[in-house]
DRENKEMI-735874 format. One record per residue (C-alpha): residue number from 1; chain; z, x, y. Coordinates in nm, 2 decimals. Last residue first. Layout:
N
   n chain      z      x      y
 NUM     A      Z      X      Y
...
// end
This chain:
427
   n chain      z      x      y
 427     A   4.34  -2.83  -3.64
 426     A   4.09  -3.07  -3.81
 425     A   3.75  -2.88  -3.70
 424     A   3.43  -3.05  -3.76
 423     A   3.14  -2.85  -3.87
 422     A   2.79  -2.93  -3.84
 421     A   2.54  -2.77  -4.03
 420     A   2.20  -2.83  -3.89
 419     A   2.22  -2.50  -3.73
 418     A   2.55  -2.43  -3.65
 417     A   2.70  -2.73  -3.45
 416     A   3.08  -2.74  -3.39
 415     A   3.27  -3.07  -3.35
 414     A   3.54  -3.06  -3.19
 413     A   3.90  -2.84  -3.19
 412     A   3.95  -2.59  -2.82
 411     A   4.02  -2.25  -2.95
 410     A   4.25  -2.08  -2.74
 409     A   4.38  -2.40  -2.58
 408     A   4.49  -2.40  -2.22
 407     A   4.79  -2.63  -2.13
 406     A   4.74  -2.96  -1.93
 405     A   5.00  -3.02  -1.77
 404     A   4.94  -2.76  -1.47
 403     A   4.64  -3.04  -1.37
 402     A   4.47  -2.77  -1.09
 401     A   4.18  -3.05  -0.97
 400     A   4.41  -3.20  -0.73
 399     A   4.50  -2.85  -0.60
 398     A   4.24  -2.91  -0.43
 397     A   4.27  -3.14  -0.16
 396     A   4.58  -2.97  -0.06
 395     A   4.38  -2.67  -0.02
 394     A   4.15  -2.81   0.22
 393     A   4.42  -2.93   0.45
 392     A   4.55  -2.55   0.45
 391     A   4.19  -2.43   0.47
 390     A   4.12  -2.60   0.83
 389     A   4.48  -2.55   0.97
 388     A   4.40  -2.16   0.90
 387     A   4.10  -2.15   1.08
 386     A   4.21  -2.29   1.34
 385     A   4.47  -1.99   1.37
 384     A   4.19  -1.75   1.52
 383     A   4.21  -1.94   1.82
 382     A   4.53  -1.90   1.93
 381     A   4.57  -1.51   2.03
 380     A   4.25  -1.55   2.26
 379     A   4.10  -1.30   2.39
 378     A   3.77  -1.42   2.31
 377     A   3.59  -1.19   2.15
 376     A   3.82  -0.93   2.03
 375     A   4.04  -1.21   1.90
 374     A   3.76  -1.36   1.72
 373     A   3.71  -1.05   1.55
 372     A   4.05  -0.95   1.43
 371     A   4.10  -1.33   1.29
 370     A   3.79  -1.28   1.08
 369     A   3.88  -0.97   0.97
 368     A   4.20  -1.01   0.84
 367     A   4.15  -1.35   0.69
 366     A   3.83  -1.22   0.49
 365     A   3.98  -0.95   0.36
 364     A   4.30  -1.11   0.24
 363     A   4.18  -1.41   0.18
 362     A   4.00  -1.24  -0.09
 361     A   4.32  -1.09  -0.23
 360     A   4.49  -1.45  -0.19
 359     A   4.24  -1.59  -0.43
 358     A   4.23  -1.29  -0.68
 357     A   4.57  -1.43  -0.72
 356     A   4.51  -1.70  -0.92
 355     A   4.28  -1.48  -1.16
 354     A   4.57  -1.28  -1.16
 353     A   4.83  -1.55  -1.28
 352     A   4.61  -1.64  -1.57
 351     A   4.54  -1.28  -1.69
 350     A   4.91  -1.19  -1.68
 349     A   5.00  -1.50  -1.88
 348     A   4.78  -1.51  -2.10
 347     A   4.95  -1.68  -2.36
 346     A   5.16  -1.84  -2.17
 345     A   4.85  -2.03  -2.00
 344     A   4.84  -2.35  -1.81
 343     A   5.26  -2.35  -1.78
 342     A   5.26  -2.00  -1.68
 341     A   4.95  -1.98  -1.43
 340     A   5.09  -2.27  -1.25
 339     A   5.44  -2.17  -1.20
 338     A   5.29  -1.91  -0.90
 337     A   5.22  -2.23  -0.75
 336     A   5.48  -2.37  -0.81
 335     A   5.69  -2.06  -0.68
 334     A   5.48  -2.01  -0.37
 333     A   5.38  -2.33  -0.16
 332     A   5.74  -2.39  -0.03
 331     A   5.63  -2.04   0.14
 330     A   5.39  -2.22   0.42
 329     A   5.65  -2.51   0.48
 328     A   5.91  -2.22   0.56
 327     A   5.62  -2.01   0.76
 326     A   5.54  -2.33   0.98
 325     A   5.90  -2.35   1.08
 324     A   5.95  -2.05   1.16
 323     A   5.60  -2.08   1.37
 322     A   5.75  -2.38   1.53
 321     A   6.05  -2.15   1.62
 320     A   5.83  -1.88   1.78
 319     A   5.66  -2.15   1.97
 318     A   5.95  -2.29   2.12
 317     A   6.07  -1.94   2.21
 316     A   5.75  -1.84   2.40
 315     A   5.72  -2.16   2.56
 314     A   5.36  -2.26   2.64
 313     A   5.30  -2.49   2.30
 312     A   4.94  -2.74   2.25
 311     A   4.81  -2.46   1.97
 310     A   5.15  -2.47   1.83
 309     A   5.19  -2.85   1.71
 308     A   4.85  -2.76   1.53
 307     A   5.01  -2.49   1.34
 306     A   5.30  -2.69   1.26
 305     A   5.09  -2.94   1.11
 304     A   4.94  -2.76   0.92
 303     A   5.29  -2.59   0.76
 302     A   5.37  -2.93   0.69
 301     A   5.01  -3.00   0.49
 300     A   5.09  -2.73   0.31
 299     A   5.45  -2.69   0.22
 298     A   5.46  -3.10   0.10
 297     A   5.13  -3.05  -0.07
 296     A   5.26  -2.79  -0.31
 295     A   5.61  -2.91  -0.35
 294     A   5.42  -3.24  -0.50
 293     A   5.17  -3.04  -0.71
 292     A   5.40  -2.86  -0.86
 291     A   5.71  -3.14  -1.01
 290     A   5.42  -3.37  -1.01
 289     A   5.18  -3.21  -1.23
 288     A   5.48  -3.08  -1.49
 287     A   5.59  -3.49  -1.49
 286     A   5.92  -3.44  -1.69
 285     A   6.07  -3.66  -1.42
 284     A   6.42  -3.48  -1.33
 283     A   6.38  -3.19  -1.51
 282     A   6.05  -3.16  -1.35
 281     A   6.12  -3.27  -1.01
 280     A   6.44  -3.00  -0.98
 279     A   6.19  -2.74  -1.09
 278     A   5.96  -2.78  -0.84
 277     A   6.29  -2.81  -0.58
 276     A   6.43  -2.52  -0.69
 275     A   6.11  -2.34  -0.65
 274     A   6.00  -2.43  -0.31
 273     A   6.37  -2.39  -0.18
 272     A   6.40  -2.04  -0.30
 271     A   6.02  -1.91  -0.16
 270     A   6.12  -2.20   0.20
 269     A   6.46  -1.97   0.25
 268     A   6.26  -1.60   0.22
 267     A   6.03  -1.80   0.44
 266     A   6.22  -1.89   0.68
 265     A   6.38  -1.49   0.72
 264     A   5.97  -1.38   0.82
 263     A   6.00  -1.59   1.11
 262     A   6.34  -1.42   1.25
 261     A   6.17  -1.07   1.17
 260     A   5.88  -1.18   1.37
 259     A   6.09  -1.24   1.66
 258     A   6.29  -0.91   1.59
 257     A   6.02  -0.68   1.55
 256     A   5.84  -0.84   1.90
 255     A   6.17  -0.72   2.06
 254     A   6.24  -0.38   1.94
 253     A   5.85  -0.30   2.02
 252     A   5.84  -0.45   2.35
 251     A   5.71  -0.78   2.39
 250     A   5.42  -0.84   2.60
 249     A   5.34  -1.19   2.49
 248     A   5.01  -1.13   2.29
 247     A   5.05  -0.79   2.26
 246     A   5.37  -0.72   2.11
 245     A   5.46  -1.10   2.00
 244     A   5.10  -1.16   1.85
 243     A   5.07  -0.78   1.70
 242     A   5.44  -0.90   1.53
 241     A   5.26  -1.18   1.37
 240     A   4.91  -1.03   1.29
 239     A   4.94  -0.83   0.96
 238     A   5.19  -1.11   0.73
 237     A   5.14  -1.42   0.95
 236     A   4.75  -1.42   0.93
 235     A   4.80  -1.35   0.57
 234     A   5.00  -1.60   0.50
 233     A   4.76  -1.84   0.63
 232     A   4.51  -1.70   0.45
 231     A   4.67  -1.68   0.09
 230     A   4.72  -2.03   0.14
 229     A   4.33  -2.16   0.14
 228     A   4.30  -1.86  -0.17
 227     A   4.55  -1.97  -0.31
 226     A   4.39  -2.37  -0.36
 225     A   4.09  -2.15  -0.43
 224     A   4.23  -1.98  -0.75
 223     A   4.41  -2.29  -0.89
 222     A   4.10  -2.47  -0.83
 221     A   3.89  -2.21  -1.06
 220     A   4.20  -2.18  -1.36
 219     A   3.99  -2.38  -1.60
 218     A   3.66  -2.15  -1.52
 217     A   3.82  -1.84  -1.51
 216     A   3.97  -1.99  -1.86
 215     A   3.64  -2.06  -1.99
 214     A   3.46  -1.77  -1.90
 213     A   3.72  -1.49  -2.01
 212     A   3.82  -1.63  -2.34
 211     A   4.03  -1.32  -2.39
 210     A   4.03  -1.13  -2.70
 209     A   4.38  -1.04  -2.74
 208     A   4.53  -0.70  -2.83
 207     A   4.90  -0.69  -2.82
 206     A   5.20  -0.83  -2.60
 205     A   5.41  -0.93  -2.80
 204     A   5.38  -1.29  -2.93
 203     A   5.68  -1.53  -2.81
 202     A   5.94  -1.72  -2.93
 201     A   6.07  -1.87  -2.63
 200     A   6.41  -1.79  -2.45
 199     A   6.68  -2.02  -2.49
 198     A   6.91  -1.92  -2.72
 197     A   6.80  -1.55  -2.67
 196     A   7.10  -1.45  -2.39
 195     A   7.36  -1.60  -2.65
 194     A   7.25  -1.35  -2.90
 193     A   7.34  -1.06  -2.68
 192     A   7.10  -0.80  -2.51
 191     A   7.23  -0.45  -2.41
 190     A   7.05  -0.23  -2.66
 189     A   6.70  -0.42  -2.54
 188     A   6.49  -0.45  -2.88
 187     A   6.52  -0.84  -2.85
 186     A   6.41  -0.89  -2.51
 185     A   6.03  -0.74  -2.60
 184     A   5.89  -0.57  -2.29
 183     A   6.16  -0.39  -2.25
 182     A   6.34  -0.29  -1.92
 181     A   6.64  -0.06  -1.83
 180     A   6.53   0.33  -1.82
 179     A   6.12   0.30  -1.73
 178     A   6.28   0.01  -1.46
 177     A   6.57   0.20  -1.27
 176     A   6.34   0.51  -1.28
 175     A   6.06   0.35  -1.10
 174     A   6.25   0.17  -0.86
 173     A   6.31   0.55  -0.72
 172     A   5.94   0.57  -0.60
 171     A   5.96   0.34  -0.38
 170     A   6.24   0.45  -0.19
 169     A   6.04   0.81  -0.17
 168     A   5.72   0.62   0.02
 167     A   5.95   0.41   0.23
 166     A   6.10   0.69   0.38
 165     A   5.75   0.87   0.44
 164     A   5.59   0.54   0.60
 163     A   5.89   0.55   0.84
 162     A   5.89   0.92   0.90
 161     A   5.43   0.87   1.05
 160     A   5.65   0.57   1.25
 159     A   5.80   0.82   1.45
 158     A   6.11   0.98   1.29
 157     A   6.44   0.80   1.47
 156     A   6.27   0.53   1.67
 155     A   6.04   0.45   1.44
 154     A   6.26   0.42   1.19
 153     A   6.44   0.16   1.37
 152     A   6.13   0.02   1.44
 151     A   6.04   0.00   1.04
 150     A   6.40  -0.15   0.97
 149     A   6.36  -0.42   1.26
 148     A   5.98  -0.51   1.13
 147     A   6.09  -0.44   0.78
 146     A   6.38  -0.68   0.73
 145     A   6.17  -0.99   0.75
 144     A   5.88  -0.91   0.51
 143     A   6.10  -0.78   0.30
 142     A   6.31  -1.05   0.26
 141     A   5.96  -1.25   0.17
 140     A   5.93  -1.07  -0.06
 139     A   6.25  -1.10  -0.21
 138     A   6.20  -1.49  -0.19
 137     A   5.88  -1.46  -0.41
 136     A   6.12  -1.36  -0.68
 135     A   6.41  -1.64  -0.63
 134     A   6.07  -1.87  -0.62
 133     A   5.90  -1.75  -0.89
 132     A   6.24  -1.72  -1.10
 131     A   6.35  -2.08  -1.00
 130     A   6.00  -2.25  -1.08
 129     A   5.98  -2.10  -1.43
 128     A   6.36  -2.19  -1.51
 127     A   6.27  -2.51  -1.74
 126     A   6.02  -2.24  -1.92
 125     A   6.33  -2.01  -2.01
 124     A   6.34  -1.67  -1.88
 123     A   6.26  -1.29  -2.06
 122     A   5.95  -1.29  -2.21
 121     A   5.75  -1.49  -1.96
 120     A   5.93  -1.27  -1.69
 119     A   5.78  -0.95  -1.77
 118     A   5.35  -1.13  -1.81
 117     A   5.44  -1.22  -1.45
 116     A   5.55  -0.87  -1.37
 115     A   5.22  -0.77  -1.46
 114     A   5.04  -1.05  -1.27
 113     A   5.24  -0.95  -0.98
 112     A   5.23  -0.55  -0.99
 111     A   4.85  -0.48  -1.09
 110     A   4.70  -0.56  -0.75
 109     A   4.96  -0.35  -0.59
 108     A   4.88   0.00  -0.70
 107     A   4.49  -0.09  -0.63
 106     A   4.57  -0.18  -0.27
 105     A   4.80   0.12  -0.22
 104     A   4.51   0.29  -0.26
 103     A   4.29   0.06  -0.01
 102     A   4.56   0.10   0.22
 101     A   4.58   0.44   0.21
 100     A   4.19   0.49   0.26
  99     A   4.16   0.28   0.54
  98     A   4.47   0.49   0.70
  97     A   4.26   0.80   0.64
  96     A   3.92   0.72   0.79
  95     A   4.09   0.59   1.12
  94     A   4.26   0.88   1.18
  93     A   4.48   1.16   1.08
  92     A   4.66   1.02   0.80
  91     A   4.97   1.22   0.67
  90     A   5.24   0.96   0.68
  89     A   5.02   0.71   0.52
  88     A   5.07   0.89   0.20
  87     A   5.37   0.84   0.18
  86     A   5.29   0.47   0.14
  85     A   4.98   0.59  -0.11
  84     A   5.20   0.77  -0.35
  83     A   5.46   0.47  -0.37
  82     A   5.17   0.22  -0.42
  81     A   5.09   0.47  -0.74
  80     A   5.37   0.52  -0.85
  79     A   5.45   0.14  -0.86
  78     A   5.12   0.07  -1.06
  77     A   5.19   0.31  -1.33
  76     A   5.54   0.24  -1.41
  75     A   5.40  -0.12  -1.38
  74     A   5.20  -0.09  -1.68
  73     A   5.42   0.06  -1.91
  72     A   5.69  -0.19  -1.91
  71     A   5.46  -0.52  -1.82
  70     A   5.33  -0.49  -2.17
  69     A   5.03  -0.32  -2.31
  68     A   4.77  -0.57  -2.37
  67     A   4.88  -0.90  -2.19
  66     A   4.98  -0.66  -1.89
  65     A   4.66  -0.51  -1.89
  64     A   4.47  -0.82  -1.88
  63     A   4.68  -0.88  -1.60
  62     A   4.58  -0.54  -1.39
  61     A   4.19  -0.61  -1.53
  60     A   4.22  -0.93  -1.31
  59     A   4.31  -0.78  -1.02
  58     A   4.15  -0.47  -1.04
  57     A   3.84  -0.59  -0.82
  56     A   4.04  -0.84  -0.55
  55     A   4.35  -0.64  -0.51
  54     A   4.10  -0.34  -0.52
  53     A   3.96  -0.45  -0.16
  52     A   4.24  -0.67  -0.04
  51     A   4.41  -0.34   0.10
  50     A   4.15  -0.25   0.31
  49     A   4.20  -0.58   0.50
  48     A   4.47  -0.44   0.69
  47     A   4.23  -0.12   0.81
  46     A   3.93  -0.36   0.91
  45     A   4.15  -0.57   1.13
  44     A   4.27  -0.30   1.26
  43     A   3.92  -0.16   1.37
  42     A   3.86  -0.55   1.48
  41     A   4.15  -0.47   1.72
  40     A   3.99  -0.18   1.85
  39     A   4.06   0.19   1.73
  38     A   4.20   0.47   1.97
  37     A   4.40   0.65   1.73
  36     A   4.71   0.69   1.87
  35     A   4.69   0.37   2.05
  34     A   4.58   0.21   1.75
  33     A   4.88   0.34   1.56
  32     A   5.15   0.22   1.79
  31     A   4.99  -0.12   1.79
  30     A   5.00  -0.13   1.42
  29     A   5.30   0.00   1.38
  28     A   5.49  -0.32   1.28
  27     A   5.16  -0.45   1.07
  26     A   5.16  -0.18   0.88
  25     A   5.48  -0.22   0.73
  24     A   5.37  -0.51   0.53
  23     A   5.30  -0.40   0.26
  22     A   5.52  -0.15   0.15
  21     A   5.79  -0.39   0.30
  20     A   5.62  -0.67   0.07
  19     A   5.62  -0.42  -0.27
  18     A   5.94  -0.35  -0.20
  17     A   6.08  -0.70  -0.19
  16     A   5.84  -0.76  -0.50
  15     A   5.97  -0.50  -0.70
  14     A   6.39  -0.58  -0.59
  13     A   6.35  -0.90  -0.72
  12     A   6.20  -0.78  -1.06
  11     A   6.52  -0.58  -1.12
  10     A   6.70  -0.85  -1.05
   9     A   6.51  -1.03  -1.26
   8     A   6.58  -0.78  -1.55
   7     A   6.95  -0.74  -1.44
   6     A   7.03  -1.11  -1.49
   5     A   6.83  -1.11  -1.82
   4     A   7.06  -0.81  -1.92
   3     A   7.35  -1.02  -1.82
   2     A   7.61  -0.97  -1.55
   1     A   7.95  -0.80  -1.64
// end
């Protein structure tokens, strides 16, 4: 009999490996649809950065939400609506239509990850943060590797217009597994135990909060750009890898999904490793920086180097493993960094982690675009991952400025001026 805390992240595993197939399906039948439709690369480019559009403006109002109403409610409504506009997809008639998919299943999406955020805090330990982002994240990156060979299978079968409609109903059902099993509050689940709340936190619930907006955007500023410089490497892998094997090596369809499947499966081993690790160094040293920061650097800087190693590789198959490779020192990055939010602010937790991810939504756009148009320009499949090299090294120069031990404070205590009364707080 597992426990209802095992069910609730598993639960949560199973969101964010459909929420990466939803998203990432695209790129698999990309080439198929630009054929169809006759649109260019930077046309494509356009269409997978659609969805970064409302990641980037509801992102933040998506955790707030969270914090306010409870990750329950909340993603009931965010998972209908990314299931609505995957199925969507199957009707789209153009160029027009796909752009407006993605930008609705955009907005779905940009509420899921703070919001289940804001679930977990209730429902795991803190010495088990790392672990659960990285377990989590791992999904995600499942899906990214199962839905290239899944997606061409469909393909196959239905066209790719009965892939998107498959995935659209699967979606869908994950809804009726959560509204049934989750609370927002642990102890008001029918199924809990007292030995699964030894160890979780006492915790508000989640209620009306007036957020410090200003200063915590402003505390949780590195955070956000140290994402964005990863968000857009994983970008480049997530909407351009199986393109790169298709068209950039003249695989076939079955074959290009199975390279970038195999590329996709080191990173669902680099989400787990990342977090164990994080949280290995913090039990081990109780330094919170360290046990983040650390992982952090190690994923970046090897998955730069990896990148580089590439630009100077001929062999097709040499070149696929580097980018495995790359990928697993890329999603190291994940759970700490997703940790980061969490040990800054619990008490906006939803808020914190989607100001972080604002970061990868702007990467996003400006990853998808930028490497659509240099491609059309040059003809180069190479090129465009310069830029990537660039912002990992930056990144790991920021994330200096994170300081994940150092918790946010509601009401920071000093001296207050009022006129020429000055009061001193003693809390």
């Amino acid at each position: 009999m597992f426990s209802a805390p095992s069910i609730v992240l598993f639960l949560l595993c199973v969101l964010y490996f459909s929420a990466y197939v939803d998203r990432v399906n695209i790129s698999t039948t990309a080439s198929l649809m630009r054929h169809e439709f006759g649109i260019s690369n930077a046309e494509m480019g356009l269409v997978f950065s659609a969805f970064s559009y409302p990641y980037v403006l509801f992102m933040v109002f998506g955790g707030w939400l969270a914090d306010r109403f409870g990750a329950r409610r909340v993603l009931i409504a965010c998972v209908t609506v990314a299931a609505v506009a995957t199925f969507a997809t199957s009707m789209v008639t153009g160029l027009v239509g796909l752009f407006a998919c993605r930008l609705l299943l955009g907005f779905g999406e940009s509420v899921m990850f703070p919001s289940a955020t804001r679930g977990m805090q209730a429902w795991i330990p803190q010495d088990r943060y790392g672990f659960v982002q990285g377990i989590t994240h791992s999904f995600s990156r499942l899906g990214n590797a199962v839905t290239p060979p899944i997606v061409a299978a469909l393909v196959i079968l239905w066209g790719w217009r009965g892939s998107f409609a498959a995935m659209g109903v699967l979606t869908v059902l994950w809804v009726f597994f959560w509204a049934y099993y989750y609370r927002d509050d642990p102890r008001d689940h029918p199924k809990i135990v007292p030995e699964d709340l030894v160890d979780l936190p006492e915790r508000a619930p989640a209620k009306a909060r007036r957020v410090p907006w200003r200063r915590l955007a402003w505390r949780m500023a590195p955070v956000t750009f140290t994402y964005f410089c990863y968000g857009w490497s994983a970008w480049v892998y997530l909407n351009w890898l199986p393109s790169f094997f298709l068209d950039g090596h003249g695989f076939d369809l079955k074959k290009s999904a199975a390279f970038a499947s195999g590329v996709f499966f080191a990173g669902v081993v680099g989400d787990t490793v990342g977090g164990l690790m994080s949280d290995a160094i913090k039990r081990r040293t109780g330094n919170v920086k360290l046990a983040r920061l650390s992982v952090l650097w190690v994923g970046m800087l090897g998955s730069a180097a990896c990148l580089t190693a590439m630009m100077f590789l001929e062999d097709v198959m040499i070149i696929t493993m580097v980018l495995a490779a790359g990928f697993f020192f890329l999603e190291l990055v994940i759970a700490p960094a997703w940790a980061v939010p969490m040990d800054i602010a619990p008490q906006y937790g939803g808020t914190a982690s989607a100001m972080m991810n604002i970061g990868f939504a702007l990467a996003g756009i400006l990853s998808s675009v930028t490497f659509g148009l240099i491609l059309d320009l040059t003809g180069s499949w190479y090129l465009p991952f310069l830029c990537s090299i660039g912002l990992l090294l930056a990144g790991t120069a920021t994330s200096l400025a994170m300081h994940p031990e150092r918790q946010f404070i509601d009401e920071p205590s000093g001296p207050v001026k009022t006129g020429t009364l000055r009061i001193v707080s003693t809390q």
